[in-house]
C-alpha positions as CSV (number, residue, x, y, z in Angstrom):
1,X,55.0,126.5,83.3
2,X,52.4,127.3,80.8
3,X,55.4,127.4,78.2
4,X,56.9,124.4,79.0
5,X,53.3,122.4,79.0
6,X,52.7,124.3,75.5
7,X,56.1,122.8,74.1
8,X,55.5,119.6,75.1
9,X,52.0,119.3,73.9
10,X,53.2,120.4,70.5
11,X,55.7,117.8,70.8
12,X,53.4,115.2,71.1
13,X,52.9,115.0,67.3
14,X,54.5,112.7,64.9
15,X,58.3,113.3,64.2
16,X,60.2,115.7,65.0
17,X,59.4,119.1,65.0
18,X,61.3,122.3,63.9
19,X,62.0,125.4,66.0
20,X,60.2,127.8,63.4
21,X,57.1,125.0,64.1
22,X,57.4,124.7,67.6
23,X,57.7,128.3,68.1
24,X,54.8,129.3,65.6
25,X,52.5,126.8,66.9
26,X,52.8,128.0,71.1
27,X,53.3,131.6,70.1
28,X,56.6,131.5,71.5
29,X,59.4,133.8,70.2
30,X,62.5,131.2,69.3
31,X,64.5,132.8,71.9
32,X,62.7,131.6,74.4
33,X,61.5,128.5,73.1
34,X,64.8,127.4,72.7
35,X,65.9,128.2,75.8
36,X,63.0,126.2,77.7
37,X,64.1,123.1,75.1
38,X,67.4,123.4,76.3
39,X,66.7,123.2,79.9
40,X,64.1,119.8,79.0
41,X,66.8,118.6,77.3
42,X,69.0,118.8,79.8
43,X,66.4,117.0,82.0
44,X,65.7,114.2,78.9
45,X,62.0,115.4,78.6
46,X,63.0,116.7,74.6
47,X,66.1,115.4,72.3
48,X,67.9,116.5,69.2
49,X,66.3,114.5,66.4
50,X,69.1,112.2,64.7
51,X,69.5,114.7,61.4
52,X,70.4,117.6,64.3
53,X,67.5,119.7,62.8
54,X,64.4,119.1,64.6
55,X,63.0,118.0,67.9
56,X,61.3,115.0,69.8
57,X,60.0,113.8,72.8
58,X,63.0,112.5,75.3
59,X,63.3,109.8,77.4
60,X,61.5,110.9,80.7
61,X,59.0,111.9,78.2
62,X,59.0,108.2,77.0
63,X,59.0,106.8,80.9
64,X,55.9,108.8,81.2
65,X,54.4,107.6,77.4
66,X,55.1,103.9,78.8
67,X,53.5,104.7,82.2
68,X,50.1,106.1,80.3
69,X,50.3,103.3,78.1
70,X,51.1,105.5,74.6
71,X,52.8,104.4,72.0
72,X,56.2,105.6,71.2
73,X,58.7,105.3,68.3
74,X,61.1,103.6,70.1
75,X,58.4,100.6,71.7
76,X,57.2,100.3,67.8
77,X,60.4,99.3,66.8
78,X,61.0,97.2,69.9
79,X,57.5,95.2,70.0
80,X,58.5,92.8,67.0
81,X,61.2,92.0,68.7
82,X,59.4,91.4,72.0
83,X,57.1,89.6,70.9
84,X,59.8,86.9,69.1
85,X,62.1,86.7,72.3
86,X,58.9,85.8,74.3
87,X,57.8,83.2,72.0
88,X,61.7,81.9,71.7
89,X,62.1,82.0,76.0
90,X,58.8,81.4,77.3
91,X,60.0,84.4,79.3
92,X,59.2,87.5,80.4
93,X,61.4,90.4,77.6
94,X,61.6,93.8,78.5
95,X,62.2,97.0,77.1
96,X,64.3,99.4,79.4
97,X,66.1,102.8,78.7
98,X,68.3,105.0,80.6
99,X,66.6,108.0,82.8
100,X,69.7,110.0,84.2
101,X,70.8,107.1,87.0
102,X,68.4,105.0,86.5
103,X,66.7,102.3,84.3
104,X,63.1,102.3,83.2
105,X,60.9,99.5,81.9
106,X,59.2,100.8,79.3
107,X,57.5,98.1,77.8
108,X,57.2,94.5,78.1
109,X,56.1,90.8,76.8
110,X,55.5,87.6,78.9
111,X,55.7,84.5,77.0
112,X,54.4,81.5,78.1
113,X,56.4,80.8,81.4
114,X,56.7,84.3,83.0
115,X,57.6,85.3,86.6
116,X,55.5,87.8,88.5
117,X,57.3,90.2,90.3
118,X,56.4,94.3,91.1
119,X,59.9,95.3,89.1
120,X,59.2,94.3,85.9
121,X,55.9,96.6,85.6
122,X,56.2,99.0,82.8
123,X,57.6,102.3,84.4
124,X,59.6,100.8,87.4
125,X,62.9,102.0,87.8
126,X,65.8,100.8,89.3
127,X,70.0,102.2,89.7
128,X,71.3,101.8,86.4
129,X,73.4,98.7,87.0
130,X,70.7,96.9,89.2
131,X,69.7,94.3,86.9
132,X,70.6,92.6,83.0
133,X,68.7,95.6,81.0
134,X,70.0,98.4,83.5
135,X,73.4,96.8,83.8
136,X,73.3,96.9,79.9
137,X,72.5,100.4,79.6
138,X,75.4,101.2,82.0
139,X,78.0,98.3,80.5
140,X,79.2,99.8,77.3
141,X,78.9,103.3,78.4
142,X,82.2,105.2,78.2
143,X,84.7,104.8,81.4
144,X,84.5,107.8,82.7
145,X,80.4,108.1,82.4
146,X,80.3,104.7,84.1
147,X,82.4,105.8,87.1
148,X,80.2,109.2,87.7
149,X,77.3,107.0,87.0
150,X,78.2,104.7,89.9
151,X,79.4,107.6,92.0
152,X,76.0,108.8,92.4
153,X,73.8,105.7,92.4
154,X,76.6,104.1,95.2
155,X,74.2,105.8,98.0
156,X,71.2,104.0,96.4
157,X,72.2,100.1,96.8
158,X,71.3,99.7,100.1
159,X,68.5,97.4,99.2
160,X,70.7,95.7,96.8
161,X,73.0,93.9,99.1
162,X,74.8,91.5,96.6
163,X,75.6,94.4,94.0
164,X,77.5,96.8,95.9
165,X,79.9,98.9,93.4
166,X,82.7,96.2,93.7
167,X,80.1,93.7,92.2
168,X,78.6,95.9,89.3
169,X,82.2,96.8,88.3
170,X,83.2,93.0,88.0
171,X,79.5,92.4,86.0
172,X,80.5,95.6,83.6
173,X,83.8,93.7,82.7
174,X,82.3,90.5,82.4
175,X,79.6,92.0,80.3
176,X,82.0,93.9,77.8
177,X,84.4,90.6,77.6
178,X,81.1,87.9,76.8
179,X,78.9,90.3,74.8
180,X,75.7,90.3,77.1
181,X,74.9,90.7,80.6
182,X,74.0,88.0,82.7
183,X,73.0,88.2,86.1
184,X,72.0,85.6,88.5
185,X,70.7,85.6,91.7
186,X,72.4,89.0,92.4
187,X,69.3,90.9,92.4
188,X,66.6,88.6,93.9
189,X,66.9,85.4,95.0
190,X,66.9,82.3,92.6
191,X,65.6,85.1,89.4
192,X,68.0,86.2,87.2
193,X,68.5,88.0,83.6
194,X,70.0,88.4,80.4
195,X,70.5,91.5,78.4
196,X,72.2,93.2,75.6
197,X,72.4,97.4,74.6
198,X,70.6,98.5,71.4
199,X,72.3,101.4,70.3
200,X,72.0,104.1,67.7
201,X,73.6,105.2,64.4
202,X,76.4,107.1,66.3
203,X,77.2,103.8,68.3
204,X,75.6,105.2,71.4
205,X,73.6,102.8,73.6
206,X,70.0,104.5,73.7
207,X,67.9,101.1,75.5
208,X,68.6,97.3,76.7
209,X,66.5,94.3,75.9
210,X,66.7,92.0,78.8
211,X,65.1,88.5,79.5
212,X,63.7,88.0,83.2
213,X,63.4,84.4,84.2
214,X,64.1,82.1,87.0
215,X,67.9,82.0,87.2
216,X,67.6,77.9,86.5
217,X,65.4,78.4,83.4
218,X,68.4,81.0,82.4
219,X,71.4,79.2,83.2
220,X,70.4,76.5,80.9
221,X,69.9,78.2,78.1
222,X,72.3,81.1,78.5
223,X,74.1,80.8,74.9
224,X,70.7,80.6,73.0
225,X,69.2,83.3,75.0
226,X,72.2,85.9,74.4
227,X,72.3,84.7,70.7
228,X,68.4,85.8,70.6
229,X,68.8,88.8,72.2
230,X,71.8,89.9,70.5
231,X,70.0,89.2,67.0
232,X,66.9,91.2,68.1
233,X,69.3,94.0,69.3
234,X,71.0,94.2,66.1
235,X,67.5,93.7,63.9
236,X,66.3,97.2,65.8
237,X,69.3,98.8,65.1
238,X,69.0,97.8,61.5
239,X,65.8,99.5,61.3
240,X,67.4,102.4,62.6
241,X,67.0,103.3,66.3
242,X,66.4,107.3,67.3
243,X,69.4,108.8,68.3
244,X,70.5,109.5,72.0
245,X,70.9,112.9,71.8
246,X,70.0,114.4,75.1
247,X,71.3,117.1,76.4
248,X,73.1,118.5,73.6
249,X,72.9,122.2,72.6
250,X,71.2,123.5,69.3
């Protein structure tokens, strides 16, 4: 355990960091420290950095960044961004990215109409395709992914009743054929939300921003809101979003 906690502390510094580093700096031999970064990779506390040659902090570490309030490279790029779609909406934006099964809020922005509700707190989680930012993290995922995704999370919608898997299939489709996902009243009763996937240089989707608003609010603005979000979602991905590399071997 004391290896582990010695990686990740070394982790914690700006960019990534080498295995030679990594390895000097815990007094580690690179055998071994390689093999405990495998095993957090495979658990999405480390990733491969995008040029395959160093390592960084992975999204459960970022869940638990968000949760302690630290910043994060990925919540940089994204707070621009927030802070624009809040002003646009009058909403409440959120930042989300994928944590095995599940969604997490990792940051947020209320504008100047925003609804209050428990599941929008920076760090909740929810099944990925329970709501617009998980849904959009789960959307534009391969086929296959998305039905052993759903195979796993079916046993977790019991508190969902309006999004069994029949519904999130049907919101996947809809979502690939309009763009953006929109969901209303599916979730919680008259609140509903838009998203889109941000995704990195290798095309893979690595977060969602979403736009959480009462589902009447929403409805009337729909095209503008998906046009804003999708222009955001492009901007970050401009500026060059980390790659999702979890779980892949050195």
């Amino acid at each position: 355990m004391q290896k582990v906690c010695a990686l990740l502390r070394a982790l914690a510094a700006p960019g990534p960091r080498r295995l030679s580093e990594l390895a000097a700096e815990t007094g580690l031999n690179k055998v071994t420290a390689l093999r405990i970064l495998d095993t957090l990779a495979q658990e999405g506390f480390v990733a491969r950095a995008p040029d395959g040659r160093g390592w960084r902090p992975g999204p459960e570490s970022l869940a638990l960044a968000a949760g302690a309030g630290r910043p994060d490279d990925l919540r940089a790029l994204a707070r621009p961004s927030l802070v624009r779609l809040a002003e646009i909406s009058g909403d409440t934006v959120l930042l989300s990215v994928r944590s095995g099964v599940e969604a997490v809020c990792v940051e947020r922005e209320t504008g100047s109409y925003p609804i209050r509700a428990n599941y929008l707190d920076i760090g909740s989680r929810r099944p990925l395709g329970v709501g617009a930012g998980s849904l959009a993290l789960l959307a534009w995922l391969p086929d296959r992914e998305v039905d052993a995704i759903l195979g796993i999370v079916a046993g977790r919608l019991e508190a969902y009743p309006r999004l069994g898997l029949a519904a999130i299939r049907e919101a996947v489709a809809a979502a690939r054929a309009r763009g953006y996902v929109v969901l209303l009243d599916r979730v919680v009763d008259t609140m509903g939300a838009i998203g889109v996937p941000v995704r990195d240089p290798g095309g893979r989707t690595v977060a969602a921003l979403s736009i959480a608003a009462l589902s009447a609010r929403l409805a009337a603005r729909e095209a503008m809101l998906a046009e804003a979000l999708r222009r955001e979602a492009d901007l970050m991905e401009r500026e060059r979003v980390p790659a999702d590399t979890r779980g892949r071997a050195s």
